[in-house]
Every structure is written in C-alpha cells, then in structure tokens.
C-alpha positions as a Python dict, from the first residue, in 0.01 Angstrom:
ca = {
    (1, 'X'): (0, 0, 0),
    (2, 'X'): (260, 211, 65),
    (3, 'X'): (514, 329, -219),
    (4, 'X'): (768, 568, -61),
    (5, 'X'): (738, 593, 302),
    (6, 'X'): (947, 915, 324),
    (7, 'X'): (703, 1062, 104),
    (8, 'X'): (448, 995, 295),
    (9, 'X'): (609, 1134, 657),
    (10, 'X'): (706, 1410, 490),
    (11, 'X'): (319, 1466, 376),
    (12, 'X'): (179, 1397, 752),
    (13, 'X'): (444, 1638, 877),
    (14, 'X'): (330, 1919, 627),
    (15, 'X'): (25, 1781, 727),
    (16, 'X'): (28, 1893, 1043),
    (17, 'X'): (159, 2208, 1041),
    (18, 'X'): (-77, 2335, 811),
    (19, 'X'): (-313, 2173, 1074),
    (20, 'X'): (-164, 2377, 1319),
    (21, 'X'): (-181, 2705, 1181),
    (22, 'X'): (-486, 2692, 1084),
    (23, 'X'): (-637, 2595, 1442),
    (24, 'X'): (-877, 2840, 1545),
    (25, 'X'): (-807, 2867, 1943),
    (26, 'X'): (-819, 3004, 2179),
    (27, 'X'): (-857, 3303, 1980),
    (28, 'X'): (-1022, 3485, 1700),
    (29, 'X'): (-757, 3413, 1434),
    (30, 'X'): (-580, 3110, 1400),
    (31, 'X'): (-311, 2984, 1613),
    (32, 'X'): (-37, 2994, 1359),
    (33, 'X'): (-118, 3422, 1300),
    (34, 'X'): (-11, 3378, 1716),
    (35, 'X'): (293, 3208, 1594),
    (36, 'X'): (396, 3451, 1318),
    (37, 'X'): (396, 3759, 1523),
    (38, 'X'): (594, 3583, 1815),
    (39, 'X'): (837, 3540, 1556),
    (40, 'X'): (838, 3887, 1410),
    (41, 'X'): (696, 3760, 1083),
    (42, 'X'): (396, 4019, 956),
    (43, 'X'): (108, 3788, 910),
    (44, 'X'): (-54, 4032, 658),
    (45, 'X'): (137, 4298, 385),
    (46, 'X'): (-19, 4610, 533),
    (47, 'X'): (-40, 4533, 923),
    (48, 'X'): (-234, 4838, 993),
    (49, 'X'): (-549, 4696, 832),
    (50, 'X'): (-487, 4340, 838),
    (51, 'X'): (-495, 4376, 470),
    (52, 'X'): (-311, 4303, 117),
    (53, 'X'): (-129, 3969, 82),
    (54, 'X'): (-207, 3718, 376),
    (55, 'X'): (128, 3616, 410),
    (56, 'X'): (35, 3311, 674),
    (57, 'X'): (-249, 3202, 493),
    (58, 'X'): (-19, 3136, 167),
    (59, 'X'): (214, 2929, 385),
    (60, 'X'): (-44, 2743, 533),
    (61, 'X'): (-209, 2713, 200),
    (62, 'X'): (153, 2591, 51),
    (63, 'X'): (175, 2359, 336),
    (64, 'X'): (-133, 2141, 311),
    (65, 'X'): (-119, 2163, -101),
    (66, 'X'): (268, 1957, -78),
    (67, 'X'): (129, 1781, 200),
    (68, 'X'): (-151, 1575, -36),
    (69, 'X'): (86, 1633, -288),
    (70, 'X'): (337, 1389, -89),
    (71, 'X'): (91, 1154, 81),
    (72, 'X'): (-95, 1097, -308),
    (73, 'X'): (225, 1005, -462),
    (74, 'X'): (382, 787, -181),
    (75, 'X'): (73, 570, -172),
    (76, 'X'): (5, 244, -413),
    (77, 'X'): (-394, 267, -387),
    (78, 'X'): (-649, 445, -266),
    (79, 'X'): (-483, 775, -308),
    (80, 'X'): (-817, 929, -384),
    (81, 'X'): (-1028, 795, -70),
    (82, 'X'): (-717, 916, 162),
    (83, 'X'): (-723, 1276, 13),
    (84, 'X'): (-1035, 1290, 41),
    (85, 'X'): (-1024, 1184, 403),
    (86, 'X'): (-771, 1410, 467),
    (87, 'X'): (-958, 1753, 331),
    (88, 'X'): (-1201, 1606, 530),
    (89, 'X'): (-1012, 1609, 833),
    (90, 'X'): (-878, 1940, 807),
    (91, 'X'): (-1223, 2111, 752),
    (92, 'X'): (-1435, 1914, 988),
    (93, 'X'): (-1252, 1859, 1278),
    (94, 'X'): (-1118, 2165, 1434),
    (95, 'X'): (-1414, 2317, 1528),
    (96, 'X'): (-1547, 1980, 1662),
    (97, 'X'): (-1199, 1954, 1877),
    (98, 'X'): (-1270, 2255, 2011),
    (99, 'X'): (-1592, 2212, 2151),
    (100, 'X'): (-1564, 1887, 2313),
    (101, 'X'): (-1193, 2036, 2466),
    (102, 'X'): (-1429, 2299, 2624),
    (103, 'X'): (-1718, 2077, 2690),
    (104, 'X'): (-1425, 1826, 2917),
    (105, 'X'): (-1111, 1987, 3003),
    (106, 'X'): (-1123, 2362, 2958),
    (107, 'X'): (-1133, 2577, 3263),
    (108, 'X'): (-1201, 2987, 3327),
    (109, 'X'): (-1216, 3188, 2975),
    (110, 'X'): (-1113, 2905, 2812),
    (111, 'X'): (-1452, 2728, 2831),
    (112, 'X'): (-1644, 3027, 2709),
    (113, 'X'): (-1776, 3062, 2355),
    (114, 'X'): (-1854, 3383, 2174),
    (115, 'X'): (-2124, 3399, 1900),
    (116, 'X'): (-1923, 3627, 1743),
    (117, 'X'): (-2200, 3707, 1436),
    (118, 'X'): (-2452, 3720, 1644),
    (119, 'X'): (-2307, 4008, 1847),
    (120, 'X'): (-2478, 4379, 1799),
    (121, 'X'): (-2429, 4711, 1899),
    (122, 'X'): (-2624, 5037, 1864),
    (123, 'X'): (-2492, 5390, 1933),
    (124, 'X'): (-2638, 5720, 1914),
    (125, 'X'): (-2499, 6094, 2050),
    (126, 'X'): (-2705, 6368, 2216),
    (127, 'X'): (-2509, 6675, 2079),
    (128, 'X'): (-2661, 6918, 2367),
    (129, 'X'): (-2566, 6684, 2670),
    (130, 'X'): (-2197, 6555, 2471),
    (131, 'X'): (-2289, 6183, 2551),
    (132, 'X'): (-2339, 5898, 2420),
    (133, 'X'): (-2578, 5587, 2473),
    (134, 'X'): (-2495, 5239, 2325),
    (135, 'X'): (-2678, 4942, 2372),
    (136, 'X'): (-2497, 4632, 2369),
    (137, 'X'): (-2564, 4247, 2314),
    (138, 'X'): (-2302, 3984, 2325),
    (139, 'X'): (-2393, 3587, 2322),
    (140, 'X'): (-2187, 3368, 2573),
    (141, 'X'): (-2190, 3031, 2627),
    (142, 'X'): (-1985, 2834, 2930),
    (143, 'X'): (-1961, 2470, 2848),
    (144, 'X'): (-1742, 2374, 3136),
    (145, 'X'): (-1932, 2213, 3467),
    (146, 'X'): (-1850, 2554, 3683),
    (147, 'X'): (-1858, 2921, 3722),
    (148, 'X'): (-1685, 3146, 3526),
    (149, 'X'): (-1585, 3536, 3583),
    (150, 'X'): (-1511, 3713, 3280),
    (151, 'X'): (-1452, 4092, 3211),
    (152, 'X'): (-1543, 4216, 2867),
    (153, 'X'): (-1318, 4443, 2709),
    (154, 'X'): (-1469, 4599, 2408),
    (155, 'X'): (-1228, 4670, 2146),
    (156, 'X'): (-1233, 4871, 1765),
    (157, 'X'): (-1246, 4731, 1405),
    (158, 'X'): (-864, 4792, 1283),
    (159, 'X'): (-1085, 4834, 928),
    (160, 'X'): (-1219, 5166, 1031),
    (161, 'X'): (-1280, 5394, 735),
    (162, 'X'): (-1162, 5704, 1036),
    (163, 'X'): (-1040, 5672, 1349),
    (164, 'X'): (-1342, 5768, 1550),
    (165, 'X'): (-1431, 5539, 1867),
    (166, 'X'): (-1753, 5400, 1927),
    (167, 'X'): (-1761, 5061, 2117),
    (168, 'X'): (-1453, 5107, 2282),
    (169, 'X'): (-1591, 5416, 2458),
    (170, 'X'): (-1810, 5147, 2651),
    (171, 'X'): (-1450, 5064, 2814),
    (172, 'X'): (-1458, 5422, 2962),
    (173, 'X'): (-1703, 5352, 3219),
    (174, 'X'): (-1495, 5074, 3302),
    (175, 'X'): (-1450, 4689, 3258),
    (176, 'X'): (-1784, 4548, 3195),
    (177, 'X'): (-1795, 4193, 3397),
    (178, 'X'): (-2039, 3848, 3396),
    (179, 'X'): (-2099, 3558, 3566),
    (180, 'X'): (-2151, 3235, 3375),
    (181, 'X'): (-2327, 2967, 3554),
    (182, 'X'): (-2205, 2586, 3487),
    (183, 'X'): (-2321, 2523, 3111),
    (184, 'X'): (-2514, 2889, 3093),
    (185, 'X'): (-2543, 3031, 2768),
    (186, 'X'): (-2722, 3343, 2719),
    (187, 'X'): (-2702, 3682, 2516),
    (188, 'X'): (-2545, 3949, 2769),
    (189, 'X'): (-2700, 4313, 2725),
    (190, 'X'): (-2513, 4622, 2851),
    (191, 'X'): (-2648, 4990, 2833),
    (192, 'X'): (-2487, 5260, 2869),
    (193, 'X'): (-2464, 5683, 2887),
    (194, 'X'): (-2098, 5759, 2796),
    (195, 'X'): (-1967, 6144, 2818),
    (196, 'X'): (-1803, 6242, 2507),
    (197, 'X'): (-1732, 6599, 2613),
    (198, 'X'): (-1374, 6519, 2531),
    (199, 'X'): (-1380, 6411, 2240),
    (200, 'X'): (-1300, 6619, 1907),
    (201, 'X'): (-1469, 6362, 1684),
    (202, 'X'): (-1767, 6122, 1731),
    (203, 'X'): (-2047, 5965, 1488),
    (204, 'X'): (-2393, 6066, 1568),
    (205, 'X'): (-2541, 5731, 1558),
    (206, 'X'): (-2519, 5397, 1405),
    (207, 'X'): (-2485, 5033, 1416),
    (208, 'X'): (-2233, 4754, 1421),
    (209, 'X'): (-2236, 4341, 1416),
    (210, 'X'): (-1942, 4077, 1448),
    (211, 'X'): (-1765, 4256, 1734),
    (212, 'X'): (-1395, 4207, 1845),
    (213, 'X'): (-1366, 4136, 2223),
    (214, 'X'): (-1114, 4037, 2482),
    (215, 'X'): (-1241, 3809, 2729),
    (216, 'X'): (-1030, 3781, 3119),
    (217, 'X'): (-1051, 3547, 3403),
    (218, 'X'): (-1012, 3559, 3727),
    (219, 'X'): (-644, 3390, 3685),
    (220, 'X'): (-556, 3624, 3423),
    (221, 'X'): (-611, 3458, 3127),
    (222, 'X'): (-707, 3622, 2783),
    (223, 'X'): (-887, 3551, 2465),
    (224, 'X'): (-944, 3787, 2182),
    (225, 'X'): (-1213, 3675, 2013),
}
C-alpha cells in the first residue's frame, strides 16, 4: 500500500503544520497568525489593516497543497479515498476539537464561547448633553461544569474607514464583567450613557455586528475573540 514511506512522513508532517496554523483557538484568528507575530513575521502585507497579501495564509495554504501532494504520490492505492479523508479532516474537525476540549477539560475563559456574528451594537450621540448611549448584546456560552468570571473588554475594528471610537468608549465607564453559571449560555445586554465631552470627533449614531472582544478570568487569562 505504501510506495515511498518518506514521502508519505514528509506529507503527515506538512500535514500537520498546516493543521496547526490553521487551528482556530483560543482566539479569534488562528493559532499559527499567534505564531507569526511571536516570531516577528507580519502575518498580513499592510499590518495596519490586516490587509493586502495574507502572508500566513499562503504558507499554510503551501503547506497542506505539498502535504496531499506527498501523501498521493507515496501511496500504491487508494490515493483518492485518503485525500479525500484528509480535506475532510482538516475542515471538519477543528471546530469539533474545540468544543468537546471545552465541553471536558477547559477551565475559566477558556470554556467560554462567543457567537461572534450574532453580536450587535447600537450607538447614538445627544449633541446638547456631549454623551453617548450604546446598547450592547453579546452571546456567551460556558460549556465547562463551573462558574466562570469574565470581564469584557470591548475593542475597535482595525478596518475603520476614520479613526473615530464608538464601542470602545463602553470601556470608559470601566470593565464590563459576567458571571456564567455551569453550562449557561445566554445573550449578555449592557447599556450605557458615555460622556463624550472630550472628544473632538464622534459619529452621531449607528450600528455595528461581528464585534472584536477580549475576554479575562479571574487567573488572568485572555482571549481575543
């Protein structure tokens, strides 16, 4: 069954580092963006925006095409039913490894899912008082067995046409924080009046969905998400 063995290692290695990278935990991008920026590698061409070339998504990309490249060619048969397998693999099972490590072994922020599309977030100024009231809803779920603190951290799109703040200025009245009850999973609704006073700039009103967050324990542990 199998032709060249060293092929096929070398296809399971590539394999798994494509894997890897592409794992999408414990934060909003994949583990292997993590990786890149520890190692001073930009991720993206244009960093401000997260734009332009996607740098670790080619090499990922690159990665898994040599990897069925290698693991076709080193096989006698079935070649087709083991790529096949394989894509399979590497689209299905993430997510699904990530919810049942959360469901068993995950503890604190860890355990905590965000509904990230199904977030929302309304905003409109009075110009005579110089405030601002948003309305906030963000869907949690804990699927560990206990309690979890969390503090919300609201935090801006980096694709911003101008540089303007609107959720973030939920962060001014300080750190919002919930309590999620063994296997709780709820959407989380925060109002607020914020002063602008200070501010030189500020939209008059509108809307937003898909918001970026950073989630913290109690044992200082973080998750963008």
């Amino acid at each position: 069954m199998i032709k060249h063995p060293y092929l096929l290692w070398a296809g399971i290695s590539l394999f798994s580092l494509a894997y890897l990278l592409q794992f999408p935990f414990p934060h909003r991008t994949p583990f292997g963006e993590a990786i890149f920026r520890n190692l001073g590698i930009p991720p993206y061409s244009n960093m401000d925006t997260e734009s332009g070339l996607h740098f670790f998504g080619l090499a990922s990309l690159a990665a898994l095409i040599l990897s069925l490249f290698f693991i076709g060619h080193s096989l006698k048969k079935w070649q087709g039913k083991i790529l096949f397998a394989s894509i399979s693999i590497f689209i299905i099972t993430p997510s699904a490894i990530v919810s049942a490590y959360q469901s068993t072994m995950a503890a604190g922020v860890y355990a905590v899912d965000y509904d990230r599309e199904k977030s929302s977030c309304s905003y409109e100024a009075d110009e005579e008082k110089k405030e601002m009231y948003i309305q906030f809803s963000i869907p949690l779920e804990n699927k560990s067995s206990e309690e979890v603190n969390v503090t919300v951290e609201f935090i801006e799109s980096i694709h911003r046409v101008e540089d303007v703040p609107t959720i973030s200025l939920l962060n001014k009245e300080g750190i919002q924080e919930e309590t999620l009850l063994p296997k709780e999973k709820d959407t989380f609704h925060f109002e607020e009046t914020v002063d602008i006073s200070d501010l030189e700039k500020y939209y008059y009103g509108g809307q937003a969905n898909g918001i970026n967050l950073i989630l913290r324990d109690s044992n200082g542990n973080e998750r963008s998400l």
